[in-house]
C-alpha positions in Angstrom: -56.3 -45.2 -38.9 -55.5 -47.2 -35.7 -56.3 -45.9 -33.0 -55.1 -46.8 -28.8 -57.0 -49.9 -27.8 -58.4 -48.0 -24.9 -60.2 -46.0 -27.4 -64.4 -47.5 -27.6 -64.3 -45.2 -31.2 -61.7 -46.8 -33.2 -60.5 -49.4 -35.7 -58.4 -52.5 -33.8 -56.8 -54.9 -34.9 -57.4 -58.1 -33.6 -55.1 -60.8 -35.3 -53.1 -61.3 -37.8 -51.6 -64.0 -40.2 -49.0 -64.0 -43.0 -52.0 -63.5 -45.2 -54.8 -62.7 -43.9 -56.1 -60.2 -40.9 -58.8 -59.3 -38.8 -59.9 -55.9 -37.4 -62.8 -54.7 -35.4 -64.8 -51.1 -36.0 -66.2 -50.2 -32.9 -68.6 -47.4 -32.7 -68.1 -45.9 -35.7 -70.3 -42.4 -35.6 -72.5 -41.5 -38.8 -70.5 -40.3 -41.7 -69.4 -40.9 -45.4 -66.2 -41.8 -46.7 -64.9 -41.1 -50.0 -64.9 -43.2 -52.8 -61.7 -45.2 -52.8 -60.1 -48.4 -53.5 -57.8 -50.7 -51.7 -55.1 -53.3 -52.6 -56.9 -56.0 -50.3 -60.0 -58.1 -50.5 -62.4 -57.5 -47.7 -65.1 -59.3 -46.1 -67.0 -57.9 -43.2 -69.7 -58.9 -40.5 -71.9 -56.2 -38.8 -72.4 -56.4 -35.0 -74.4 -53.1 -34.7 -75.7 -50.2 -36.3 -76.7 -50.2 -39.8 -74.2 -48.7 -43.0 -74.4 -48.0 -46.8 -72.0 -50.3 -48.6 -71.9 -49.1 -52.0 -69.3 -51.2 -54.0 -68.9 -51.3 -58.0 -71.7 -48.1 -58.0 -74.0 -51.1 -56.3 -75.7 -49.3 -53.0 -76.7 -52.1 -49.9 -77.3 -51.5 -46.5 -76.6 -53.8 -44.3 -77.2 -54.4 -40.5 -76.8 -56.8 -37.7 -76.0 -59.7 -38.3 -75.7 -59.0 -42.1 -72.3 -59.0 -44.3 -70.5 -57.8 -46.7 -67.7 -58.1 -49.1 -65.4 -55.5 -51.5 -63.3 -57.3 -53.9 -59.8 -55.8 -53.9 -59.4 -53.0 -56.2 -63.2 -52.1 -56.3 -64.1 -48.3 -56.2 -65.7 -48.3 -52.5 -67.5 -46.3 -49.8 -69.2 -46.6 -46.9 -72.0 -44.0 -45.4 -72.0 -45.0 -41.5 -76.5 -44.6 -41.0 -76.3 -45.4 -37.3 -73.2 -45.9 -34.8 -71.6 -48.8 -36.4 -69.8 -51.7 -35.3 -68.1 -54.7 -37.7 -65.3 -56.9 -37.6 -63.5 -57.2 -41.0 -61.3 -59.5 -42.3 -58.5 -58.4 -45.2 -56.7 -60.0 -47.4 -53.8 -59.6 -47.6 -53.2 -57.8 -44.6 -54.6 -54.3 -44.5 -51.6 -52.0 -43.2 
């Protein structure tokens, strides 16, 4: 879901390589997402806000300053605790 750059609540892209990219989650509001997997590695650093990570069936939360990583293909979710904030890197490139 990308979202207008303008937009303070969104997921932006910031760069991007032939194989690898990095995005920014900016002010994510509390929710959960379902359970899912992806066809990318991901590693992710939290700027604000605090999140459920729960990767594998393994539950973590994490917080500033505090990462994170979801091999690719591992059944996933996050549960947003607090407005939330990251920037991710994918790879391959997340579409």
């Amino acid at each position: 879901m990308t979202q207008n750059t303008q937009d303070q609540n969104a997921e932006r892209p910031l760069a991007r390589g032939e194989h690898i990219a990095l995005r920014l989650w900016q002010n994510e509001e509390p929710h959960k997402k379902d359970t899912h997997t992806s066809p990318y590695e991901t590693v992710g650093y939290v700027l604000s806000g605090r999140a459920e990570v729960i990767v594998n069936g393994e539950s973590r939360v994490v917080g500033p300053g505090d990462s994170y990583h979801v091999p690719k293909g591992a059944p996933h979710t996050y549960r947003i605790l607090e407005t939330f904030s990251a920037v991710e890197a994918t790879t391959p490139p997340a579409e």
